[in-house]
Residue frames as qw, qx, qy, qz and C-alpha x, y, z in Angstrom:
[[0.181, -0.878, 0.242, 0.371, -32.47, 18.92, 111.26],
 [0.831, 0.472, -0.073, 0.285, -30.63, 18.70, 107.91],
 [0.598, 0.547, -0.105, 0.576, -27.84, 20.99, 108.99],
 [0.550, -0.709, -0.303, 0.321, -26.08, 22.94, 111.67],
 [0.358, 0.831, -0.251, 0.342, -23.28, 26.56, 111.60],
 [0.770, -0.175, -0.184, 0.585, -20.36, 26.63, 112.53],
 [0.265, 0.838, 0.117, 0.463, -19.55, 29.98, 113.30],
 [0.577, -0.159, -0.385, 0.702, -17.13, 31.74, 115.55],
 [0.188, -0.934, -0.241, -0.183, -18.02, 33.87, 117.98],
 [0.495, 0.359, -0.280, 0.740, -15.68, 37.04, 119.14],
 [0.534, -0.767, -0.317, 0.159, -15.83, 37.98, 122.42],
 [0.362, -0.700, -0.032, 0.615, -14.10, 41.80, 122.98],
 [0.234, 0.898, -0.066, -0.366, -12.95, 44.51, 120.83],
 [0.785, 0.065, 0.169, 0.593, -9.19, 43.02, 120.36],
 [0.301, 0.922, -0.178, 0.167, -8.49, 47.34, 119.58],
 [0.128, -0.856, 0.497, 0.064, -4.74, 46.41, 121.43],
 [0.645, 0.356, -0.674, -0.049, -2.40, 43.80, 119.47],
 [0.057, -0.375, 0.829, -0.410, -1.38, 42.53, 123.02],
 [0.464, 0.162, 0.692, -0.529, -5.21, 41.52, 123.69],
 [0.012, -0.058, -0.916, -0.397, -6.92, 40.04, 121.07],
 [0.831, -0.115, 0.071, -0.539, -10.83, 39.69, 121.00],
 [0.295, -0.289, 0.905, -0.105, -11.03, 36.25, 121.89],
 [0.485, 0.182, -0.511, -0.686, -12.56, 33.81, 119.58],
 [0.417, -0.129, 0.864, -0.249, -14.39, 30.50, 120.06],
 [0.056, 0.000, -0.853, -0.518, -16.29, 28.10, 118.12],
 [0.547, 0.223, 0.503, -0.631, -20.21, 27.77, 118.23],
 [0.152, -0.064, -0.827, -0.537, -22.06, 25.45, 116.87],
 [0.322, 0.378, 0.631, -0.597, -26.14, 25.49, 116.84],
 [0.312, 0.497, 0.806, 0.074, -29.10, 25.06, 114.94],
 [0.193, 0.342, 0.289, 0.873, -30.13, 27.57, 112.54],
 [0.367, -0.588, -0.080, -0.716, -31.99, 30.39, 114.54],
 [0.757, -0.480, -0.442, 0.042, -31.48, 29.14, 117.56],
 [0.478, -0.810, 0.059, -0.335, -31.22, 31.04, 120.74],
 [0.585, -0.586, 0.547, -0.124, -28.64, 28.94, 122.01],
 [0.840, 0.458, -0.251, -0.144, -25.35, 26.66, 121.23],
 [0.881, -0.404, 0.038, 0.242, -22.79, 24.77, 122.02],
 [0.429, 0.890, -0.153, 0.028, -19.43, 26.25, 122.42],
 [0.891, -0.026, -0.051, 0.450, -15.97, 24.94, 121.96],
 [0.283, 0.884, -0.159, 0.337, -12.73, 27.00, 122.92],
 [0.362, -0.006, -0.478, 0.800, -9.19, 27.50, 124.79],
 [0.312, -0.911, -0.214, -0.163, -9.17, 29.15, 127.98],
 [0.373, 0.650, -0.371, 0.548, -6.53, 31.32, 129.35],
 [0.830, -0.315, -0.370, 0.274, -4.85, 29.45, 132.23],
 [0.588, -0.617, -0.005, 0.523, -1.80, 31.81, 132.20],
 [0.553, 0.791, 0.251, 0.076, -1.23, 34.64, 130.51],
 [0.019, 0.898, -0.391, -0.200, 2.28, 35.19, 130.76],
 [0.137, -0.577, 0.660, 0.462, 2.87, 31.87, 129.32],
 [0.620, 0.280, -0.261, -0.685, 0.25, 31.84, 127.32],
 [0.097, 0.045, 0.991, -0.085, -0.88, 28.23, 128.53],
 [0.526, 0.055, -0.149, -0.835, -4.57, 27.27, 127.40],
 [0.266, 0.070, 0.924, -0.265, -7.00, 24.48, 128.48],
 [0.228, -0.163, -0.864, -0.418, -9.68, 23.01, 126.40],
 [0.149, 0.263, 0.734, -0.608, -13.15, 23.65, 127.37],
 [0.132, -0.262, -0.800, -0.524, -16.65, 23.04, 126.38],
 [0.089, 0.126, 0.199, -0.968, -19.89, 24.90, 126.77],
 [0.088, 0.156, 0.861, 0.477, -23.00, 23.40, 126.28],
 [0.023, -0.783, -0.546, -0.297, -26.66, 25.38, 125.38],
 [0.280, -0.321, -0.076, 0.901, -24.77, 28.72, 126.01],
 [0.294, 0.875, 0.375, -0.089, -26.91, 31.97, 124.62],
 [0.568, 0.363, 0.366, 0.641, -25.73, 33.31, 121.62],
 [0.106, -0.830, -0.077, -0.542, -26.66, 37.22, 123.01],
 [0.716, -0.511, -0.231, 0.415, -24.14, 36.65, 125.88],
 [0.124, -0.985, 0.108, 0.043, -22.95, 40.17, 127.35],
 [0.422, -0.629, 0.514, 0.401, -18.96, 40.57, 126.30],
 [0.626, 0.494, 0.570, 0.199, -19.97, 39.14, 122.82],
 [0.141, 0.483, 0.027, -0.864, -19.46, 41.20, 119.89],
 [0.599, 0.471, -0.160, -0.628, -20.39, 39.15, 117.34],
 [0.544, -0.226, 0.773, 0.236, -19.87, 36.06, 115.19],
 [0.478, 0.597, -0.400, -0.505, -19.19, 34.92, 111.74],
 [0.940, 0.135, 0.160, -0.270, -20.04, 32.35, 109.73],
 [0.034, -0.482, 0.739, 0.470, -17.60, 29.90, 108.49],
 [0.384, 0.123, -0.761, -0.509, -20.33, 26.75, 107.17],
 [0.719, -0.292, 0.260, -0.575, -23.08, 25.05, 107.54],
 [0.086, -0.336, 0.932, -0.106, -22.26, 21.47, 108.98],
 [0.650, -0.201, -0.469, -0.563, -24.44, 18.60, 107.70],
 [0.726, -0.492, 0.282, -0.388, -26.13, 17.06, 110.56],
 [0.983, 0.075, -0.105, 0.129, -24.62, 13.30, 109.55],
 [0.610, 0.454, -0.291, 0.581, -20.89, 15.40, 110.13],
 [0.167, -0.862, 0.174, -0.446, -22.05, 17.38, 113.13],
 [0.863, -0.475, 0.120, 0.121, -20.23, 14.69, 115.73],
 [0.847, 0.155, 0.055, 0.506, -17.27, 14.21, 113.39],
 [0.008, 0.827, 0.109, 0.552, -16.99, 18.19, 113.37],
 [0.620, -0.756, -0.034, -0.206, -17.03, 18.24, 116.94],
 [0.963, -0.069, 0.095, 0.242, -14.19, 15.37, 117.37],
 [0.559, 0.629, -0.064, 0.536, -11.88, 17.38, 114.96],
 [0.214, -0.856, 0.111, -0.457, -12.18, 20.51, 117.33],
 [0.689, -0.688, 0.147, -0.175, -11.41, 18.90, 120.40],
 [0.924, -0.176, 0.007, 0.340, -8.85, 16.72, 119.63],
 [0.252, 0.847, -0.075, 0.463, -6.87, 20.39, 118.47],
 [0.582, -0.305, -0.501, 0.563, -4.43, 20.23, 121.19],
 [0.310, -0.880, -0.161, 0.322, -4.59, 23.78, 123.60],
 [0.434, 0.825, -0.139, 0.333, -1.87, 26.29, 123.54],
 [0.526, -0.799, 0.291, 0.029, 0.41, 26.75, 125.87],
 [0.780, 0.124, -0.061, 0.610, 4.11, 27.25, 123.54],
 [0.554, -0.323, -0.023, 0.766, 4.35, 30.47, 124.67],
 [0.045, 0.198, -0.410, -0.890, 3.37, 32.14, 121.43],
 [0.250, -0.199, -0.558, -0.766, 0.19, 31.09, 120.22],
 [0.136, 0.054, 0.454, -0.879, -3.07, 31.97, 121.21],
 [0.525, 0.390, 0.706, -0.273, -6.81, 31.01, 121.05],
 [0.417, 0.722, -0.076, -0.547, -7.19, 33.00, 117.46],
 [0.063, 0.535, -0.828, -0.155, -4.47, 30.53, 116.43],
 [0.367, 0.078, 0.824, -0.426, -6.33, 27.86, 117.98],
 [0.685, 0.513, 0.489, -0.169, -9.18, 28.07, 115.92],
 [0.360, 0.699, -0.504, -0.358, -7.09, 28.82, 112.85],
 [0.030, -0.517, 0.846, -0.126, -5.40, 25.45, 113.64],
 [0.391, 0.081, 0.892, -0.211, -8.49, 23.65, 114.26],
 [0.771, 0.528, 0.155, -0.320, -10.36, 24.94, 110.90],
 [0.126, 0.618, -0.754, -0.183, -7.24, 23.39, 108.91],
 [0.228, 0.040, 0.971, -0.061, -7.85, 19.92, 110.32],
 [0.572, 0.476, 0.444, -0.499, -11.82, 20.73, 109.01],
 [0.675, 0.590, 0.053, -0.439, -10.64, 21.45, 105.95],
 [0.048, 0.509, -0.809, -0.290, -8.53, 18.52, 105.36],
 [0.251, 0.101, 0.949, -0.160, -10.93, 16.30, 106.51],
 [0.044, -0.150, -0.523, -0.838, -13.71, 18.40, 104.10],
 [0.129, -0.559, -0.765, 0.294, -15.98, 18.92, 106.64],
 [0.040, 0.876, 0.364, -0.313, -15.80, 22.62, 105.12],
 [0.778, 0.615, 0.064, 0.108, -15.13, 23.84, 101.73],
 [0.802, -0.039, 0.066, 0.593, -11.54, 24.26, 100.91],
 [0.041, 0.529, -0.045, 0.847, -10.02, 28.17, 101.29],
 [0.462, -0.817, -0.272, -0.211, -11.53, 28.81, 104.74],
 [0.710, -0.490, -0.148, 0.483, -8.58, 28.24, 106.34],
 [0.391, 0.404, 0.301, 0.770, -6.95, 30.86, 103.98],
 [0.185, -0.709, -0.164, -0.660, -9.67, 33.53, 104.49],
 [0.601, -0.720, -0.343, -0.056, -9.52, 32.77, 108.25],
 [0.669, -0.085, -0.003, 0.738, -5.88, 33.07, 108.73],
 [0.200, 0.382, 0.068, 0.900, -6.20, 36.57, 106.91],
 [0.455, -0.688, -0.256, -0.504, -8.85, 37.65, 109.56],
 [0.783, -0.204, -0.467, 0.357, -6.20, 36.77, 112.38],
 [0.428, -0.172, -0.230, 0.857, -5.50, 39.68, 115.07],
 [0.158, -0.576, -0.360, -0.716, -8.49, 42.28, 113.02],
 [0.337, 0.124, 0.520, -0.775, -10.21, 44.38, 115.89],
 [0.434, 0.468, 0.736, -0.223, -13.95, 43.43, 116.14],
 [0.420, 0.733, 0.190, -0.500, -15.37, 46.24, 114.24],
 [0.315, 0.501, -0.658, -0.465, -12.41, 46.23, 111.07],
 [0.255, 0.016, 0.958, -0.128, -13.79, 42.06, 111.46],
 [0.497, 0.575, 0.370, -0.534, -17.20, 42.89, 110.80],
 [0.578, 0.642, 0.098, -0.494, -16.51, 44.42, 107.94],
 [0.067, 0.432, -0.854, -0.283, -14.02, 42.48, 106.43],
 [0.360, 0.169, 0.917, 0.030, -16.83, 39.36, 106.59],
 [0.251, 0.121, -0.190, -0.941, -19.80, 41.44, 105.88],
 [0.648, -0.137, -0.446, -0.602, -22.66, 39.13, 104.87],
 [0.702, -0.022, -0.674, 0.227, -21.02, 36.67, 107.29],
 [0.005, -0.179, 0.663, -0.727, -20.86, 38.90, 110.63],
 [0.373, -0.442, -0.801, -0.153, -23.61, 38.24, 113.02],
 [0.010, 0.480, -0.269, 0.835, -24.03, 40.92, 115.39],
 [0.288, -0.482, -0.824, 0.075, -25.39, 40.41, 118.50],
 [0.182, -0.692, -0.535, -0.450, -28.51, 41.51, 119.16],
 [0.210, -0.024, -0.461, 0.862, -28.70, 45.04, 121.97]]
């Protein structure tokens, strides 16, 4: 295996600002059926508290899914250090930010540490709050749709 994606998968519509689609990380092997995913969970959602949690050989065509988008492929010699980054990303839970944040927060630390080219965080930030579908197309080559 020379290489693994990173790619975040979005899990609901997000059409009302209040609800978000909820995002999470996946990482897996190219074409593969199945990966490992990293993400907050919502503990409490009136003060937006979130708990680390990890997900391993999850299917990538899981109902509530709408899609995911690439952000890089991770060379296999980085795919631990990659991992490491993520987790140590502390949770939410000030009140105000929210898993979308979360991974916003935890590709920064990637791309300081250049585990993935430099501007992602940029373009990801600007993809922060999008419903699924205006998502899509805003990545384009990058959405992944899953498969119905």
């Amino acid at each position: 295996m020379t290489h693994y994606e990173l790619t975040i998968g979005v899990y609901g519509r997000g059409e009302d600002p209040n609800h978000r689609s909820h995002w999470v990380f996946v990482l897996s092997a190219p074409s593969s059926q199945f990966g490992n995913i990293l993400n907050v969970q919502l503990l409490d959602l009136d003060r937006l508290i979130y708990q680390f949690e990890r997900r391993d050989r999850e299917p990538l065509q899981s109902q509530g899914w709408e899609g995911r988008f690439m952000v890089a492929n991770i060379p296999a010699s980085k795919y631990r250090e990659d991992e490491a980054i993520i987790t140590r990303e502390p949770a939410p839970r000030n009140g105000t930010s929210r898993c979308q944040d979360w991974v916003l927060s935890c590709v920064i630390s990637l791309e300081v540490e250049e585990i993935i080219p430099s501007g992602m965080s940029e373009w990801v930030g600007s993809l922060i709050g999008l419903p699924s579908a205006a998502l899509a197309t805003r990545v384009g080559q990058r959405w992944i749709p899953v498969e119905t």
